[in-house]
Backbone as CSV, one residue per row, in Angstrom:
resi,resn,N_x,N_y,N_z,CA_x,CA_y,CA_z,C_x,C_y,C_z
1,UNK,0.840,-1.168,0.000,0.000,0.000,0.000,0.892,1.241,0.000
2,UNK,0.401,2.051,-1.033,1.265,3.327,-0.847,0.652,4.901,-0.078
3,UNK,1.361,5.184,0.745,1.102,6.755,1.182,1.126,7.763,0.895
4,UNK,-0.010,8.861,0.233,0.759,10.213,-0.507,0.164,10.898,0.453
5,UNK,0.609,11.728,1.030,1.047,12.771,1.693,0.836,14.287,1.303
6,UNK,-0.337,14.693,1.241,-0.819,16.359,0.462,-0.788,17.389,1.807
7,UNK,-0.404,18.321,1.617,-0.484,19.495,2.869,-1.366,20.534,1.955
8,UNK,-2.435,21.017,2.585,-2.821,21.505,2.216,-3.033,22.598,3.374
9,UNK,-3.772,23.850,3.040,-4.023,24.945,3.617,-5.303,25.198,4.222
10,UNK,-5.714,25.118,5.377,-6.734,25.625,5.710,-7.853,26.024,4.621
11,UNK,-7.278,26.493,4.117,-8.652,27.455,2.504,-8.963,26.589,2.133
12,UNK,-7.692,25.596,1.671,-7.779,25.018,0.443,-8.501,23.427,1.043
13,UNK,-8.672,23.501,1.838,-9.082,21.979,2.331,-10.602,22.394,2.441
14,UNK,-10.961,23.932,3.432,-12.041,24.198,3.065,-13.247,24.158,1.989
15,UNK,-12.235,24.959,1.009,-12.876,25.118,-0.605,-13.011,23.889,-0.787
16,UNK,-12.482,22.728,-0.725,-12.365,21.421,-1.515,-13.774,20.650,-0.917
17,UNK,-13.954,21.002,0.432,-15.176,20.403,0.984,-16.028,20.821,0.818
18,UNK,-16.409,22.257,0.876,-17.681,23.119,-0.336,-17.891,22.251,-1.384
19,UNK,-16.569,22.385,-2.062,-16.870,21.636,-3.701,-17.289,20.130,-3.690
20,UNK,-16.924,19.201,-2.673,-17.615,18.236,-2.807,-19.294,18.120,-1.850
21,UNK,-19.411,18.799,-1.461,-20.321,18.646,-1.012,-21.476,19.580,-1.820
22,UNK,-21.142,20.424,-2.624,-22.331,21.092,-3.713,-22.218,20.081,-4.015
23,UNK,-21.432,18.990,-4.623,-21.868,17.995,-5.585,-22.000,16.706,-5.233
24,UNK,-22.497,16.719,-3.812,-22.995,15.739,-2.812,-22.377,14.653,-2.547
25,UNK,-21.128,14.571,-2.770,-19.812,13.705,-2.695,-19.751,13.439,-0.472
26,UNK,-19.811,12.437,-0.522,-19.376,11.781,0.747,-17.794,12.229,0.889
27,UNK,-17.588,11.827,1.829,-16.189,11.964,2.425,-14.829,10.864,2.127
28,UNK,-15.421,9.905,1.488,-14.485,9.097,0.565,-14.391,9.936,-0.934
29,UNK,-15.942,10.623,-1.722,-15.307,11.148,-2.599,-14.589,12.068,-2.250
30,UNK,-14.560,13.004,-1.280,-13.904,14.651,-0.927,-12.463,13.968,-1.423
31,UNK,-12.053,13.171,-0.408,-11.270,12.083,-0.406,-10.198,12.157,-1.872
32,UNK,-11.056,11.544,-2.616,-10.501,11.378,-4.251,-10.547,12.930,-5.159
33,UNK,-11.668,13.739,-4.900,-11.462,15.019,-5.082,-10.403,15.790,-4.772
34,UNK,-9.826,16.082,-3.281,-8.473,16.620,-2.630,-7.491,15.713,-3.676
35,UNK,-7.172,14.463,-4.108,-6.396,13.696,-4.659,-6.296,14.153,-6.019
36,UNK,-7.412,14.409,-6.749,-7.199,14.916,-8.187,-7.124,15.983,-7.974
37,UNK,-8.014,16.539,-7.338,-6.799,18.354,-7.490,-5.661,18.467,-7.502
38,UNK,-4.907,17.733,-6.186,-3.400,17.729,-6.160,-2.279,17.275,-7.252
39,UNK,-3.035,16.405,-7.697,-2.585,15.785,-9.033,-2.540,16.855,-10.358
40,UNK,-3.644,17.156,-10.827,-3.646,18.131,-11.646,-3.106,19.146,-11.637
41,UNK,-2.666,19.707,-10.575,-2.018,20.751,-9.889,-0.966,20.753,-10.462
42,UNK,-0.447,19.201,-9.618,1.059,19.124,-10.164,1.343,18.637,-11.229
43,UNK,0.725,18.490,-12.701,0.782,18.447,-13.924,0.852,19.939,-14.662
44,UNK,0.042,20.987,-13.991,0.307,22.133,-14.702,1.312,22.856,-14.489
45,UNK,1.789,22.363,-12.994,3.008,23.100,-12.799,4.211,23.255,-13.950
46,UNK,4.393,24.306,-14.234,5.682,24.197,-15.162,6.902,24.918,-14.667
47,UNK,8.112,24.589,-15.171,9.386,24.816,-14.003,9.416,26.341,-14.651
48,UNK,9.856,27.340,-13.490,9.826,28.477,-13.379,10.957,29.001,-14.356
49,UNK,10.917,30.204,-15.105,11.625,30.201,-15.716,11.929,32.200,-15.813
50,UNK,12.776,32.382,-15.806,13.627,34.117,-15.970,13.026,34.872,-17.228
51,UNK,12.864,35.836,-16.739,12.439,37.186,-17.812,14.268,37.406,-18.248
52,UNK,15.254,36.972,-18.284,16.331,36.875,-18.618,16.723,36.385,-19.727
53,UNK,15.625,35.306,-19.639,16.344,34.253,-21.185,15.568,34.762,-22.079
54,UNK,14.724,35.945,-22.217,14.507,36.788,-23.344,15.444,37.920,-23.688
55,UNK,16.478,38.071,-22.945,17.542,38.675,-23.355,18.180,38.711,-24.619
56,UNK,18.011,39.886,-25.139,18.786,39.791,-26.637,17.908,39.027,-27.774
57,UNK,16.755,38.837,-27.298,15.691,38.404,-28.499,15.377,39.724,-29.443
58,UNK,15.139,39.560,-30.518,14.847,40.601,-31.181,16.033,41.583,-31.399
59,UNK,17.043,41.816,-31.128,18.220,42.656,-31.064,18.422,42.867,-32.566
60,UNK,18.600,41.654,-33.201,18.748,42.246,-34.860,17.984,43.279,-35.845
61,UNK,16.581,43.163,-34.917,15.737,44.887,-35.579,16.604,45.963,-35.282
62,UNK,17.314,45.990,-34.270,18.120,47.461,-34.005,19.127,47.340,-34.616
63,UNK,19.557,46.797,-35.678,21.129,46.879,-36.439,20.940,47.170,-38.105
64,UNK,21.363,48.093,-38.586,21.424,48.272,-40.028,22.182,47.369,-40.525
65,UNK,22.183,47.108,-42.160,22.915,46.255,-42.740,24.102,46.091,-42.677
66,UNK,25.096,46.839,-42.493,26.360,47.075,-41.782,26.470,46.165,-40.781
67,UNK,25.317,46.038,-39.749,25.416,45.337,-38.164,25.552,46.437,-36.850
68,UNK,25.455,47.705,-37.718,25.766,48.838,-36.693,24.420,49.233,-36.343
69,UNK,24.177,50.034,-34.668,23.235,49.456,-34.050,22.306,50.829,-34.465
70,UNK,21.171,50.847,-34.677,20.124,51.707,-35.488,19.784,52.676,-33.923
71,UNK,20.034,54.082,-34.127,19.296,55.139,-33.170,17.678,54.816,-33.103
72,UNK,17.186,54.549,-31.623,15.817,54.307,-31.808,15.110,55.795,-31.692
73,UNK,15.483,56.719,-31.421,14.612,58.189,-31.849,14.567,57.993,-33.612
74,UNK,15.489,58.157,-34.444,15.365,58.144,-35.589,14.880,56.961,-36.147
75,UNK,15.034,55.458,-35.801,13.688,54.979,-36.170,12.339,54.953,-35.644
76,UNK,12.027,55.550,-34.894,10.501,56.150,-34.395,10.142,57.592,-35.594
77,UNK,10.961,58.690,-35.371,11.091,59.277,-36.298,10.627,58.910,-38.215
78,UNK,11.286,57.354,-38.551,11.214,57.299,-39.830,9.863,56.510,-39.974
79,UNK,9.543,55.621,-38.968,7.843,55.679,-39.192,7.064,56.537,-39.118
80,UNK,7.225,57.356,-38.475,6.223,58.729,-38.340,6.083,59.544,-39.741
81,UNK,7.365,59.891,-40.497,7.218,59.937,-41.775,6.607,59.292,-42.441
82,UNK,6.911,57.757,-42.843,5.748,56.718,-43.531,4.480,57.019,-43.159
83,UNK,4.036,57.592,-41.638,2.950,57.747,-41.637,2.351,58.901,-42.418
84,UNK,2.883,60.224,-42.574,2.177,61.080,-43.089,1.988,61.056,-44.442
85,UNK,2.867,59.804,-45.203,2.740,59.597,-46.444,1.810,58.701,-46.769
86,UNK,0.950,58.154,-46.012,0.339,56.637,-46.251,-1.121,57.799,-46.776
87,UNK,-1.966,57.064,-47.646,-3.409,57.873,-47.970,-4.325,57.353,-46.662
């Protein structure tokens, strides 16, 4: 027989017994309810990840053909022109 072991929070044990009991679940289902939540839970979890490793994405819009790095006033500037030319 195996043991899983869920800690849950005051709320969250709360909420879970609301929810089985709107849906008239006994205390063996609450039971299997607390169990698939926890489960599902930990399927969506996905491993945390840095606003870092978007670093340097996109960087090649700021470089002219040369590779030299484009003033962003003057390209704000050169759309604003395109704009007053568009009908």
């Amino acid at each position: 027989m195996s043991i899983l072991e869920i800690e849950l929070t005051p709320e969250m044990r709360q909420r879970l017994r609301e929810k089985a009991k709107r849906r008239g679940l006994e205390e063996r289902a609450y039971v299997q309810t607390v169990v698939m939540h926890y489960l599902s839970q930990e399927e969506a979890e996905q491993p945390k990840r840095s606003i870092m490793e978007l670093e340097g994405l996109g960087a090649e819009i700021w470089k002219d053909q040369k590779g030299a790095l484009l003033d962003a006033q003057e390209y704000v500037n050169e759309l604003r022109r395109e704009w007053d030319h568009r009908p």
